[in-house]
C-alpha positions as CSV (number, residue, x, y, z in Angstrom):
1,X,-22.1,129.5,47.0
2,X,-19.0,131.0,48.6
3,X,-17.8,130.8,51.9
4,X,-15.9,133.4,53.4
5,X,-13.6,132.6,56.5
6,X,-12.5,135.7,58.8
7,X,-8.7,133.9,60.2
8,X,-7.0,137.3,60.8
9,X,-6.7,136.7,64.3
10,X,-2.7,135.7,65.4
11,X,-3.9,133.1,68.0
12,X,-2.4,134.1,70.9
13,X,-4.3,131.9,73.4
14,X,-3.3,128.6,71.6
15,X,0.8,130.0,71.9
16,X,3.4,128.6,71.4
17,X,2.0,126.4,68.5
18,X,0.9,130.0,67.0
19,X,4.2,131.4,66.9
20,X,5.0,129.7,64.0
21,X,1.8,128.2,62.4
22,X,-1.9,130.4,62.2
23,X,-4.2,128.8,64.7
24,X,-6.9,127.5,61.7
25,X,-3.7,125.2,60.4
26,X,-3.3,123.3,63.2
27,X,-4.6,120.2,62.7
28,X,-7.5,118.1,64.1
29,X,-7.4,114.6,63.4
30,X,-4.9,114.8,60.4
31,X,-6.3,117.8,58.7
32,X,-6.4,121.7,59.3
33,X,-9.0,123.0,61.5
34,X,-10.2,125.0,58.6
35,X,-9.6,122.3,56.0
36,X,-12.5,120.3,58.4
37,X,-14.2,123.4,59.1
38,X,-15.4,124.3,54.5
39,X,-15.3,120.2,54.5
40,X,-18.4,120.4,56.8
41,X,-19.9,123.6,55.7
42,X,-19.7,122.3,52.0
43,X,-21.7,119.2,53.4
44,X,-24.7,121.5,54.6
45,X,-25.0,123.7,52.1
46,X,-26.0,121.1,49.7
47,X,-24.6,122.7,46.8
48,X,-21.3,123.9,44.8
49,X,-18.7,125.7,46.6
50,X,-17.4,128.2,43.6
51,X,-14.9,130.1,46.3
52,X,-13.1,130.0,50.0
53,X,-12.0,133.3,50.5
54,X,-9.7,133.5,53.2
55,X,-8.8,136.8,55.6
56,X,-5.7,136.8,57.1
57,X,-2.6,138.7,58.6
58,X,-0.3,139.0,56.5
59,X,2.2,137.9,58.6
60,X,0.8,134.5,58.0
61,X,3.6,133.9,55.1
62,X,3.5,132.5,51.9
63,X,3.8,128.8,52.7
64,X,0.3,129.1,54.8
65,X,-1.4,131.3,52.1
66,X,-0.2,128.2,49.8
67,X,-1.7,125.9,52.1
68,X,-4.7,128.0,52.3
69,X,-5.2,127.5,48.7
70,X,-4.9,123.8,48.8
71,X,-7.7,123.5,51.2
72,X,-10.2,125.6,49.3
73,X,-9.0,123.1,45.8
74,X,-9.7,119.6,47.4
75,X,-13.3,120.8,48.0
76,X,-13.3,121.6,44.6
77,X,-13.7,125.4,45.1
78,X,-11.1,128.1,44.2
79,X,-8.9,129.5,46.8
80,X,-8.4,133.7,47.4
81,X,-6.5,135.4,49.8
82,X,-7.3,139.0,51.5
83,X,-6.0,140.8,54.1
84,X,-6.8,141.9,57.9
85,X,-3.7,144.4,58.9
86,X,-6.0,145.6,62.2
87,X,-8.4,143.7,64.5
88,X,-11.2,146.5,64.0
89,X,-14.5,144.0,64.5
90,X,-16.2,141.1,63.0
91,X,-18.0,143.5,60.4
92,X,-14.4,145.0,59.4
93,X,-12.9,141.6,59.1
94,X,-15.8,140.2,56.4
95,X,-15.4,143.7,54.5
96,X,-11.7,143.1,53.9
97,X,-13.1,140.2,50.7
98,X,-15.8,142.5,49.8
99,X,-15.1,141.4,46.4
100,X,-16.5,137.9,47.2
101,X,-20.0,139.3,49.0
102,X,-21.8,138.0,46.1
103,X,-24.6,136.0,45.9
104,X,-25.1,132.7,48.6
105,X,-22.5,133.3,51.0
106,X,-21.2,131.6,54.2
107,X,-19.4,133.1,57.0
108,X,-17.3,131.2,59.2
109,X,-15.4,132.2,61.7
110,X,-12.2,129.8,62.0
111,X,-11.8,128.7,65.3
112,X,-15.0,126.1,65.8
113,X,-16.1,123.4,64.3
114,X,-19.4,121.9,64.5
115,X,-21.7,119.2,63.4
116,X,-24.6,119.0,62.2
117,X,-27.6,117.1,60.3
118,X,-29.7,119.7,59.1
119,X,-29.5,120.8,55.1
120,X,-29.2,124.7,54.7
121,X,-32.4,126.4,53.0
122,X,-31.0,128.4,50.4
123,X,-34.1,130.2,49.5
124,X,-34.0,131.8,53.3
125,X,-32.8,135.5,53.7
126,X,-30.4,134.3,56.0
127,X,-29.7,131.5,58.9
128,X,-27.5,132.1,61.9
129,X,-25.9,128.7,62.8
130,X,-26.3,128.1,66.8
131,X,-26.4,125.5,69.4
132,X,-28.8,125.4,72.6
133,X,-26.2,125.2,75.6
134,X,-26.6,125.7,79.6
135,X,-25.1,128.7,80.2
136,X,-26.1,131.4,77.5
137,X,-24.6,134.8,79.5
138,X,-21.0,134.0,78.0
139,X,-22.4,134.2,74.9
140,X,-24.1,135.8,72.0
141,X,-28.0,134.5,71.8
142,X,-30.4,134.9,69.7
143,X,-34.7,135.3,70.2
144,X,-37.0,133.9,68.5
145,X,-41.0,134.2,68.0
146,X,-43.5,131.7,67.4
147,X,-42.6,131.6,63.5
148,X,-39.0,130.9,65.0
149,X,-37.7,133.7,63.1
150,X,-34.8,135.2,65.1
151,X,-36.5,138.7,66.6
152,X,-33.5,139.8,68.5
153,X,-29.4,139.6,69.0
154,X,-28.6,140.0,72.8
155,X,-24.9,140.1,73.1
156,X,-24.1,138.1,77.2
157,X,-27.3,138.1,78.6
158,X,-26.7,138.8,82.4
159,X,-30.9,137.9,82.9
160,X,-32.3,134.6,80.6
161,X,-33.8,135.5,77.5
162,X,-32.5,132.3,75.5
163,X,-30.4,129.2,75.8
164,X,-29.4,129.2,72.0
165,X,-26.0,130.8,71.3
166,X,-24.5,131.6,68.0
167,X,-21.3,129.8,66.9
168,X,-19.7,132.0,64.4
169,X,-21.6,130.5,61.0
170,X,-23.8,132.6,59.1
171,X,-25.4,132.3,56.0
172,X,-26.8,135.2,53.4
173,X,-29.0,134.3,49.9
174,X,-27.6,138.3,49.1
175,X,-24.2,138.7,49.4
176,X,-24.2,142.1,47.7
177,X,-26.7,143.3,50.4
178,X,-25.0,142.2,53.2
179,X,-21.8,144.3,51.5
180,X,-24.0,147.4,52.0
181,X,-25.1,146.9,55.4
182,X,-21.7,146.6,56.3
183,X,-20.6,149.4,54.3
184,X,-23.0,151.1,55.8
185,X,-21.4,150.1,59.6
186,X,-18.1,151.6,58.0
187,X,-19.0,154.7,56.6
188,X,-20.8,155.5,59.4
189,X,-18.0,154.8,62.0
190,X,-20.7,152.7,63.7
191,X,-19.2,150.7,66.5
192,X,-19.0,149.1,69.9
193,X,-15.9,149.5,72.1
194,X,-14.2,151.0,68.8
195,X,-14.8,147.7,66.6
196,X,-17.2,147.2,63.7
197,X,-19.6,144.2,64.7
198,X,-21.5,142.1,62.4
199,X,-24.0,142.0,64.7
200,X,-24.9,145.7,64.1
201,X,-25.4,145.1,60.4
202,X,-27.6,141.9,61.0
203,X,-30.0,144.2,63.2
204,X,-30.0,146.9,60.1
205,X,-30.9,143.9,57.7
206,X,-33.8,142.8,60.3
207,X,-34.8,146.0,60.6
208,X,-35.4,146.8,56.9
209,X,-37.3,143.3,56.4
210,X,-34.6,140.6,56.4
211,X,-36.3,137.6,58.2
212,X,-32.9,135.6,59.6
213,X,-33.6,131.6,60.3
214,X,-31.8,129.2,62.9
215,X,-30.0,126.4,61.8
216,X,-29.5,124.3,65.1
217,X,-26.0,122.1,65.1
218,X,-26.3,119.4,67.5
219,X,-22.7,119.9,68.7
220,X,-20.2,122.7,68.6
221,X,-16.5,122.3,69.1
222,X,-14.3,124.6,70.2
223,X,-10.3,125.4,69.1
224,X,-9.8,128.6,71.2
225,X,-6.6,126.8,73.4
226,X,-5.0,124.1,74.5
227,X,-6.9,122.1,76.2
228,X,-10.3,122.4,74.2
229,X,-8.2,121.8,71.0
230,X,-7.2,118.5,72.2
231,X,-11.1,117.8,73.3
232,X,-11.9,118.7,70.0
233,X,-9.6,116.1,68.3
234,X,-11.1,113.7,70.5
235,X,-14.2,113.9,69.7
236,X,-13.6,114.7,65.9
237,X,-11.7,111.3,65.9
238,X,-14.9,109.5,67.1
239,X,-16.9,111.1,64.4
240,X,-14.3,109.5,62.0
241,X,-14.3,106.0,63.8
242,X,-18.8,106.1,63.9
243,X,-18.1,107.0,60.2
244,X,-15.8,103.9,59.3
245,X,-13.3,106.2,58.1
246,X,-9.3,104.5,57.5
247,X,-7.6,106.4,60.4
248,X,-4.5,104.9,60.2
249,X,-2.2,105.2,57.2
250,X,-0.8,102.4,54.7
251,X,2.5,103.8,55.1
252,X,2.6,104.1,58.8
253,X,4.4,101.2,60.6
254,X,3.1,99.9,63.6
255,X,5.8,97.7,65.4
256,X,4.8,96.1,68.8
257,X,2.8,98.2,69.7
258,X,-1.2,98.5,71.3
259,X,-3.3,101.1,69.6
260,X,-6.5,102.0,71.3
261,X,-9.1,103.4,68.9
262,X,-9.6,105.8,67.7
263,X,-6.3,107.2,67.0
264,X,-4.9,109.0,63.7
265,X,-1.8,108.0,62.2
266,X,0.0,109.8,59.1
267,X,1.9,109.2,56.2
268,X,4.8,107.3,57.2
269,X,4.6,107.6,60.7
270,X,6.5,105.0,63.2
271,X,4.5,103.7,65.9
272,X,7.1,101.1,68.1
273,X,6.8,99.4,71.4
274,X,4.0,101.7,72.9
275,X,0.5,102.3,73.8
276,X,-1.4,104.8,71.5
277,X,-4.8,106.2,72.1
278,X,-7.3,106.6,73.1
279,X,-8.3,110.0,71.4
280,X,-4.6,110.8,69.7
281,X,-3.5,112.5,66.6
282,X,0.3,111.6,64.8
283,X,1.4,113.8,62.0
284,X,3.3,112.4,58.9
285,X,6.8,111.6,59.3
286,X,6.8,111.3,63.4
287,X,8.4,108.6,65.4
288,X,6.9,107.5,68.6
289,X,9.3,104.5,70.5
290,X,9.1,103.1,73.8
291,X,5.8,105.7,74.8
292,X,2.4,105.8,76.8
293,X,0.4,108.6,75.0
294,X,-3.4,109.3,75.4
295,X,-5.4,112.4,74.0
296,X,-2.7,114.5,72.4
297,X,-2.0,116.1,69.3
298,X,1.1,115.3,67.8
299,X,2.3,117.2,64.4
300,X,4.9,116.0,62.1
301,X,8.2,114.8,61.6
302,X,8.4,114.3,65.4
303,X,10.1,112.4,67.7
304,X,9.1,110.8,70.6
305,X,10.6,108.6,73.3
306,X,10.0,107.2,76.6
307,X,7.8,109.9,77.2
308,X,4.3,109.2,79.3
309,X,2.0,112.4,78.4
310,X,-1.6,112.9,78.0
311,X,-3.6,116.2,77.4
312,X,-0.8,117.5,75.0
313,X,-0.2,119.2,71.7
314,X,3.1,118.9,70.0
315,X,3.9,120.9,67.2
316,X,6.2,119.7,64.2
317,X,10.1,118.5,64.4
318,X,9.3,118.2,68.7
319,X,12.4,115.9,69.8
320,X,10.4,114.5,73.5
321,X,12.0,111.9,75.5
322,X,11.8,110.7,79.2
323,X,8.7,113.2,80.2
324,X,6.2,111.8,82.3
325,X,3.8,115.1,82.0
326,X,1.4,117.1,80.4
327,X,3.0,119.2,77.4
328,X,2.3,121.9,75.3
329,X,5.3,122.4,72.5
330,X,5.6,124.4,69.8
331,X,7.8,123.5,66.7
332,X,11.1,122.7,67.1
333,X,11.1,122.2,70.6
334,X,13.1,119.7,72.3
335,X,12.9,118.0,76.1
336,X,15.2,115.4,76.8
């Protein structure tokens, strides 16, 4: 199995944490949202990860590539980079690691995360991961007939034609054949609004006899900003804390202070005379003194002081003190 990650994207939504860190490295709940992201798609696959290929921009830098790398080895797979110099389409952005479209592959596009309790069928041509949600006309859906075999893509529907919507997971038994299909796309210049969509090729496959499977997560989480980033630590930390997972580190010190589960804290972290949690994130190396601080994000080797904040991300080496607000910071930022 190999799972291939698409990341070229330079995050501008989730600025000014992007400026100086690639949206898929912020973290959720301690860890990368693409180190949780191959974590959970290594759990439903059900077999060996041999490769994490990552697509990126290249302005991304060596110490995220090195990173990159890291996350890929503690699932026990190997780590390889590519590169996305243009935003030309989902099907342009796969091609760039055409070298890894071999055998079972995984697609995953890096800015959701999801859970689920199914256990991927292998032996299926392919399965498009998707959730059944309310409102399906901001989204892509997918049709199915009575052998629930997907029959159609329909990209926004304006009129109802399904309530399941795909989340940016896919998985293919022939990686070489999904190579040529979007090979095909490219040789072709087949596109829509001048990008190459994966969706195209997925229609080719169907239409030559592919039958494409749904694999139904029971929740989806998104990291596209702010504010859904810092829902999406929330409710990751609550899957940790229903999962009896250590959430607070050995090294961390926790002086005089109330900490309302569940809460993350890292290596060496300094928690002193404040009120932590619900539904917060601390990075390695940050101090937090004399604070009130619900559902935030907080990266590392921080500082925070009488500050009251909720609904927050801080990015690493943030000096904060006396702010009784909502914040968004990127690294290196100081407020006093």
């Amino acid at each position: 199995m190999r799972i291939i990650v698409p990341m070229a994207g330079l995050g501008k939504r989730m600025r000014p944490h992007t400026l100086t860190t690639p949206k898929p490295l912020i973290p959720i709940a301690g860890k990368p949202i693409v180190h949780r992201l191959v974590e959970d798609i290594a759990k439903v696959c059900g077999q060996k990860v041999e490769e994490v290929a990552f697509i990126i921009h290249p302005s991304f830098g060596a110490e995220a590539e090195k990173n990159l790398i890291l996350v890929a080895e503690k699932i026990g797979a190997k780590g390889t980079i590519f590169y996305q110099t243009e935003a030309l389409g989902t099907a342009h952005a796969i091609m760039c690691a055409k070298e890894s479209l071999i055998g079972n592959v995984v697609v995953a596009f890096a800015d959701t995360l999801f859970k689920a309790d199914f256990t991927l069928d292998a032996n299926k041509d392919g399965i498009i991961w998707v959730q059944k949600i309310d409102n399906p006309s901001a989204f892509g859906v997918v049709k199915l007939n009575e052998n629930q075999e997907i029959t159609d893509f329909v990209e926004k529907p304006t009129t109802f034609v399904s309530d399941l919507a795909i989340i940016g997971i896919y998985y293919f038994k022939d990686g070489e054949y999904l190579r040529k299909n979007l090979q095909y796309l490219l040789d072709n210049n087949i596109t829509e609004k001048g990008e190459y969509q994966l969706t195209n090729a997925l229609e080719n496959m169907k239409a030559e006899g592919a039958k494409f499977a749904i694999g139904e997560v029971h929740e989806w989480l998104d990291c596209g900003n702010k504010d859904v980033t810092v829902q999406t630590n929330a409710r990751y930390l609550e899957f940790l804390q229903a999962a009896n997972t250590e959430l607070v580190a050995k090294s961390a010190k926790i002086i005089n202070s109330v900490i309302i589960a569940p809460v993350f804290v890292g290596e060496n972290a300094i928690i002193e005379n404040t009120v932590l949690g619900p539904h917060v994130s601390v990075g390695a190396g940050t101090k937090i003194a004399g604070s009130i601080i619900s559902n935030a994000i907080i990266q590392e080797n921080s500082a925070i002081k009488n500050a009251h904040i909720t609904n927050s991300m801080l990015g690493n080496f943030v000096v904060l003190e006396d702010t009784p607000k909502e914040v968004s910071l990127g690294d290196y930022s100081n407020i006093f």
